[in-house]
C-alpha positions in Angstrom: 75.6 44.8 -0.3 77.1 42.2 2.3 77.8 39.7 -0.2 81.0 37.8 0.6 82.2 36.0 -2.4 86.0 34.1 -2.5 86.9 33.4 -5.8 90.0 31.5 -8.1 93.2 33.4 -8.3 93.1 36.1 -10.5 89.2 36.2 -11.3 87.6 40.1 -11.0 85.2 40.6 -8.3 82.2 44.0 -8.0 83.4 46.5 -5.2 82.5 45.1 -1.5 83.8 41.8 -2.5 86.4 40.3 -1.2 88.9 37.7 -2.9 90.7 34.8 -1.8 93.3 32.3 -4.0 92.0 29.1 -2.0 87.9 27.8 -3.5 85.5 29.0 -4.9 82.9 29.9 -2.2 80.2 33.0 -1.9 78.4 33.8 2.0 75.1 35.0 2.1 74.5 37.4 5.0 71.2 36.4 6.2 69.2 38.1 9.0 66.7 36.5 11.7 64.5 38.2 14.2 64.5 35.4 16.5 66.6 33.5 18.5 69.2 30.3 17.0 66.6 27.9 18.4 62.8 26.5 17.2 61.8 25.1 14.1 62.8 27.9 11.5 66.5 27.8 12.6 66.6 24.2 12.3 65.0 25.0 8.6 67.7 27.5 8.0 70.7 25.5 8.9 68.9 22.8 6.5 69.2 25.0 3.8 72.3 25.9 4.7 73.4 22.6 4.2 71.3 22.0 1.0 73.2 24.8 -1.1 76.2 23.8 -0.1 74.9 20.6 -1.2 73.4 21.5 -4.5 76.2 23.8 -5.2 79.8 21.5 -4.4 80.4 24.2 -1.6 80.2 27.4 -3.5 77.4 28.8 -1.5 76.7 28.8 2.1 74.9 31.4 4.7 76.2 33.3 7.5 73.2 33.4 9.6 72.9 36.6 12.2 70.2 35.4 14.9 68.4 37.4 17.5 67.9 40.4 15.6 71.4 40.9 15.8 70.9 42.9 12.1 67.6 44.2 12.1 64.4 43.2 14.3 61.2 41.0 13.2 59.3 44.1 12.9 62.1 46.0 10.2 63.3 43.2 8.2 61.3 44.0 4.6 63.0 47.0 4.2 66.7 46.2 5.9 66.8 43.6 3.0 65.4 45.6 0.6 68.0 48.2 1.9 71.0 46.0 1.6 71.5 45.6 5.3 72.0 42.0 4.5 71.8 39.7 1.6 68.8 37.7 3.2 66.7 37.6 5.9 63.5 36.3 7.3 60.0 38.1 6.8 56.9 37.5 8.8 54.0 39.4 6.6 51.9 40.3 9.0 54.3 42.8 10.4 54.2 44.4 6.8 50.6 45.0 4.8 51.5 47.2 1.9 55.0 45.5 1.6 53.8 42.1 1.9 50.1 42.5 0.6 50.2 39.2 -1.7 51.9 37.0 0.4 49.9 37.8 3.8 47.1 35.9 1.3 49.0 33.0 3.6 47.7 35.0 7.1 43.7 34.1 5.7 42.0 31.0 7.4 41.7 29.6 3.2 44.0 26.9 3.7 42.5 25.0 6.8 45.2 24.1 9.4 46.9 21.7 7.4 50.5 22.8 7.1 51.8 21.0 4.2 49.1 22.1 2.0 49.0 25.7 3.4 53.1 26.0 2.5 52.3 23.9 -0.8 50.2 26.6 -2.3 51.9 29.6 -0.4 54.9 28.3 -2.5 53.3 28.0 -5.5 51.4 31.3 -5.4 54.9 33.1 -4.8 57.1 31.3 -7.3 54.7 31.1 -10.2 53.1 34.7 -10.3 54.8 37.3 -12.3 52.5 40.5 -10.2 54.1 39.7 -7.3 57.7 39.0 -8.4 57.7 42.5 -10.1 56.1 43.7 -7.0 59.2 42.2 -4.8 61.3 43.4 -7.7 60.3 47.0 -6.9 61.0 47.0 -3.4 64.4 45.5 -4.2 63.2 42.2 -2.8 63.2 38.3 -4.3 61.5 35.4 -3.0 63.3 32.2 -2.0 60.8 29.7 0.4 58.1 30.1 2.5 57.9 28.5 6.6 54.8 29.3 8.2 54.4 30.2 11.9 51.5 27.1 11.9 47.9 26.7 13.0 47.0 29.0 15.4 46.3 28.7 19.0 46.4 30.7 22.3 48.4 30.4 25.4 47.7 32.1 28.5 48.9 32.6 31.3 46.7 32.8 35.1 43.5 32.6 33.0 42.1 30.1 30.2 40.2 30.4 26.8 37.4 27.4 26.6 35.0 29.1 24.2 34.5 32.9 22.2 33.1 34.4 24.9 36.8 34.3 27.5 38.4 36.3 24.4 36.3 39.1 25.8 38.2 41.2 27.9 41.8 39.5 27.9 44.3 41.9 26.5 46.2 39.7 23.7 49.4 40.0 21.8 48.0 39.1 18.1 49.0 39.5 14.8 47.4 39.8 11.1 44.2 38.8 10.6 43.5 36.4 13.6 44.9 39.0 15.8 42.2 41.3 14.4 39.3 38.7 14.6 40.7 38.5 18.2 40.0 42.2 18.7 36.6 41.8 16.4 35.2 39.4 19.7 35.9 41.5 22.7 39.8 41.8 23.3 42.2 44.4 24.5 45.2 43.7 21.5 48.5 44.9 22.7 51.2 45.2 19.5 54.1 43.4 20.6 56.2 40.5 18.5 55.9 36.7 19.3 59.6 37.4 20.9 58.0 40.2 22.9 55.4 37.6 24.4 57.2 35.8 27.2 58.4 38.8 28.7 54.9 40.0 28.6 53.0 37.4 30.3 55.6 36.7 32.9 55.3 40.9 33.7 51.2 40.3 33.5 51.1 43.1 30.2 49.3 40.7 28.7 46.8 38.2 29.0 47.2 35.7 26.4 49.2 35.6 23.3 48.7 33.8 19.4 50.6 31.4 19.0 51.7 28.4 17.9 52.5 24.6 19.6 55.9 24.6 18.4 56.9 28.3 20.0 56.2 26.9 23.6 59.5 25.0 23.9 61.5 26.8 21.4 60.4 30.8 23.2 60.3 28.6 26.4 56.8 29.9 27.0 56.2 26.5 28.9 57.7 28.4 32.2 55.1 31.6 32.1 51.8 29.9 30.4 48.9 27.8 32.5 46.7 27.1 29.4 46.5 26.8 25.7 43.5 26.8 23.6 43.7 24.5 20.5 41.5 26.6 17.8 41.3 24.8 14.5 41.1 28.0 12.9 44.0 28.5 10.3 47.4 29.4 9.9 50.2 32.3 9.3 52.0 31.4 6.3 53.5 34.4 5.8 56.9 33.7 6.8 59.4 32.9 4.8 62.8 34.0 3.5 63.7 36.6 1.2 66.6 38.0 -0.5 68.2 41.2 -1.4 67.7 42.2 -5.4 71.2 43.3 -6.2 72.7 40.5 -4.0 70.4 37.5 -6.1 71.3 39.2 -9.3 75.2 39.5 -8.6 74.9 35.9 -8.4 75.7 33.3 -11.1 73.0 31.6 -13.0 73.8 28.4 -11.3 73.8 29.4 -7.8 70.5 31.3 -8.5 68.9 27.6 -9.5 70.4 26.2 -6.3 69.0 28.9 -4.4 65.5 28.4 -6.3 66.1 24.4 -5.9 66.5 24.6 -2.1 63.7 27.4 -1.7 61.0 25.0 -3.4 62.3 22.2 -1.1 61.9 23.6 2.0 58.2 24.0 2.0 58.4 19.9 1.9 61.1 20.0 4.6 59.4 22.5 6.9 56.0 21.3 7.2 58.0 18.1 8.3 59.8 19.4 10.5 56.9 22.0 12.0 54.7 19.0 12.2 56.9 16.9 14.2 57.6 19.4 16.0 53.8 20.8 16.7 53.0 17.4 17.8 56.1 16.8 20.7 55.1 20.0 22.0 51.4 18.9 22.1 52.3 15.3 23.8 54.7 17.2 26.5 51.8 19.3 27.4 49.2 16.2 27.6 52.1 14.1 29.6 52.5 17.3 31.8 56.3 16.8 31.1 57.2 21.1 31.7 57.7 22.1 35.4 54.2 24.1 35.3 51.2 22.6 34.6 49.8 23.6 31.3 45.8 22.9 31.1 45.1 21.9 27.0 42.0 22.8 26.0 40.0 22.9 22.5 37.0 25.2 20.8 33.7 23.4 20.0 33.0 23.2 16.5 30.5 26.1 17.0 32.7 27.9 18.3 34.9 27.5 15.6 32.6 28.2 13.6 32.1 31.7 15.0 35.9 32.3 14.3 35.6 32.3 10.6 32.8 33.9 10.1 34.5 36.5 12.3 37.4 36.5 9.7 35.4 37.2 6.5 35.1 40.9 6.7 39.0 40.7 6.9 39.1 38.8 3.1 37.3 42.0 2.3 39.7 44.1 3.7 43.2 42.0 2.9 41.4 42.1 -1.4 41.4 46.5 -1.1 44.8 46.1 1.0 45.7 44.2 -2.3 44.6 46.3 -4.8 46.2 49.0 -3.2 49.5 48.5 -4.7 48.2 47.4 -7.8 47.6 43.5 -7.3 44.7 41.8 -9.1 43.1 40.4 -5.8 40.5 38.3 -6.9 43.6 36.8 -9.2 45.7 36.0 -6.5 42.1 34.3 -4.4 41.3 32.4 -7.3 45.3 30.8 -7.3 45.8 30.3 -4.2 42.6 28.5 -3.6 43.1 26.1 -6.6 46.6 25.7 -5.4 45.0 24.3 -2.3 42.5 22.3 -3.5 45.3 20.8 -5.6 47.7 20.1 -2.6 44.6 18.4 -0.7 43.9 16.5 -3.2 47.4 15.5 -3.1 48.0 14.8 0.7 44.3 13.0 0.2 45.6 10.7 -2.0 49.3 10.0 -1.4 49.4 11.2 2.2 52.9 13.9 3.1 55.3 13.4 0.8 58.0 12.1 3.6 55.8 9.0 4.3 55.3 8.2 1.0 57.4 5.1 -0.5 
């Protein structure tokens, strides 16, 4: 366990602690596969900010970017393990681990963000399967990000409609990286921090991907086009914590944690939103060195997407049941828990605009 905790003069701490007489004050080790820039950083050092907020300086994170602790690809079980206290978890990357909250990886939630991380939230936090699933891999959720709507970027060859997925090799992942596959393509298994490198080198074709990822990954200097798809989103992304590290914490700064975590699904879509739509306009105002064409499905062809993906529902409800998850449970929830949060952005718009 990595937990640093300094404590009053004289107080007891567990073994692997360390003591200081000057303030109160306990560091999370927290692990990220990507780099220190992009919208999930600026999320992280948010929260940062927020428990040290909520909790008078007695908790903040020391946050290890890069993969400098473990890579995208490891992270479930390098927290689990104890590697560090906390870390970031893309689902996809992880199908028996992760097999309730990749329920965020299905088209069921539309593009919207707010609503998709709304009812992500809400379907971790409020179901007692999948905390005693977590529980058993030594794992607790904290809040969910999601990697947005997804779209493809190319690079020295364009997707205007289902028929150019034919043929392209593309770096995909979870279930739209499958449908991907489904409709003609070559997939290569790489990481989204994997994809630059690829489509500079011509491995690959296109890659999923998301608006905000061009600046932040700098994909702006290898891509020519990017195919708006309407389609859905990965929500599957969010940040967990070690078991024994949560549970060695007080009760208090287990609420603060909690607090934060329910937060940040408010403060990401805003940020990831924002951010989604700069990128967009600095593509349209042809503001990157390389000229990036913008293009968009038909509705048909959108259309021909998701009915691509529903063989996949099928397949993500046995994945489920697998490790002994009520499936059609978790369906049912997280598609009132949507409806709900449309309802909600339908009638008081995001909650940051609201008065």
């Amino acid at each position: 366990m990595k937990l640093l905790k300094s404590l009053i003069a004289g107080a007891l701490v567990a073994t692997g602690l360390s003591t200081s007489a000057a303030v109160a004050e306990t560091t999370i080790f927290y692990g990220h596969g990507g780099p220190a820039r992009g919208t999930v950083p600026v999320a992280l050092k948010w929260f940062d900010e927020r428990i040290g907020e909520l909790s008078s300086g007695d908790l903040k994170l020391d946050i290890q970017w890069g993969g400098a602790l473990f890579k995208a690809n490891a992270a479930a079980g390098a927290i689990g393990y104890g590697v560090a206290d906390a870390g970031s978890i893309i689902s996809a990357y992880f199908q028996k681990e992760m097999a309730a909250y990749s329920i965020a990886d299905l088209p069921l939630s539309g593009p919207n963000v707010w609503v998709g991380l709304r009812a992500t939230d809400k379907l971790m936090r409020t179901t007692p399967e999948i905390t005693q699933n977590l529980a058993d891999q030594d794992l607790v959720y904290i809040g969910t990000f999601t990697a947005s709507d997804v779209n493809v970027a190319c690079a020295g060859t364009e997707i205007t409609s289902v028929k150019d997925i034919e043929g392209k090799r593309i770096r995909g992942a979870g279930v739209y990286g499958k449908v991907f596959g489904e409709l003609g393509a070559t997939m290569v298994n790489l990481s989204v921090y994997e994809a630059y490198q690829a489509l500079d080198a011509g491995l690959i074709d296109c890659s999923q991907g998301y608006s905000y990822i061009i600046p932040a990954l700098k994909w702006h200097e290898v891509i020519d086009s990017y195919t708006l798809l309407s389609w859905g989103q990965i929500g599957g992304y969010g940040m967990f914590m070690n078991k024994q590290s949560f549970d060695a914490l007080s009760d208090s700064q287990k609420a603060v944690l909690m607090q934060a975590g329910e937060e940040l699904a408010d403060k990401f879509a805003q940020i990831v939103m924002g951010a989604n739509t700069r990128a967009l306009d600095e593509i349209s105002a042809g503001e990157f060195e390389r000229d990036i064409k913008l293009l968009e499905l038909s509705v048909d062809d959108r259309a021909a997407m998701n009915a691509a993906t529903e063989p996949f529902i099928e397949t993500w409800k046995e994945n489920a049941r697998s490790v002994g998850l009520d499936a059609d449970m978790l369906i049912a929830k997280y598609t009132e828990a949507v409806a709900e949060f449309t309802k909600e952005f339908e009638e008081q718009g995001y909650p940051w605009e609201r008065d």
